[in-house]
C-alpha positions in Angstrom: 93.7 102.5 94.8 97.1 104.0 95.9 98.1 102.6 99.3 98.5 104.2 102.5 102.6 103.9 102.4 102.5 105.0 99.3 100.2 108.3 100.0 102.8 108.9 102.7 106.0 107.5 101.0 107.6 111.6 101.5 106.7 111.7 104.7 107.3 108.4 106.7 108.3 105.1 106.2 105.8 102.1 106.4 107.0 98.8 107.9 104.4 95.6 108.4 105.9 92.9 110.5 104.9 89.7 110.9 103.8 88.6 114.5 104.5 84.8 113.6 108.1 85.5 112.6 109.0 87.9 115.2 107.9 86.9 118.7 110.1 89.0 120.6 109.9 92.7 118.1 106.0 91.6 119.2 106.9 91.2 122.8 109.4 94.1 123.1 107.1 96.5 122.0 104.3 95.0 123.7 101.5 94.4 120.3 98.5 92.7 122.3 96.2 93.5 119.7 96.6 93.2 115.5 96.7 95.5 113.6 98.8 98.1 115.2 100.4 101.0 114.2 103.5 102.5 116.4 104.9 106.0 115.1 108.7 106.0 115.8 111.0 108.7 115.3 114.4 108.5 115.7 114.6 105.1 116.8 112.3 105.5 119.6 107.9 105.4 119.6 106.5 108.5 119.8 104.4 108.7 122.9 100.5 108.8 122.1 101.3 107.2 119.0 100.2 103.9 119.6 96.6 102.6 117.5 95.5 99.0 118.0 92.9 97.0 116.2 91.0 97.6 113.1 89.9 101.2 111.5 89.3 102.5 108.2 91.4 103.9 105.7 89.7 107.5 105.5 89.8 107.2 109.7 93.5 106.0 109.6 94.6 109.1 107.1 92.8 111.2 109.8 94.5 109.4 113.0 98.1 109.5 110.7 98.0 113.5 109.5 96.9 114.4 113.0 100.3 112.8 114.2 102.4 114.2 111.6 100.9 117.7 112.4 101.9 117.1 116.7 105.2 116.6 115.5 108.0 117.1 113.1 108.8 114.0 111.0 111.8 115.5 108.6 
């Protein structure tokens, strides 16, 4: 099964950090809860963006295209 990133590879860049290794990206940008996904463009988080905790891949496609569609990614 083809991966989200790679669904979306023309479109956005995926990035998975690891909380362990990098305490303060963590605290900088707040992550209380694991997973979560933070849209950025241009450097900075696109407000409303943020989705914490666990959800399914046909609910995260949703949640993802209805973000690309609010804004302009290119």
């Amino acid at each position: 099964m083809e991966s989200l990133a790679q669904e979306y590879e023309d479109r956005l860049t995926v990035v998975k950090i690891d909380h362990d290794a990098n305490p303060r990206l963590i605290e900088e940008y707040k992550v209380y809860r694991l997973p979560t996904l933070i849209l950025f463009k241009n450097g900075q988080e696109v407000p409303e963006s943020r989705r914490e905790g666990a959800i399914t891949k046909v609910k995260l496609k949703d949640y993802v295209n209805a973000l690309l569609e609010s804004i302009s990614v290119s």
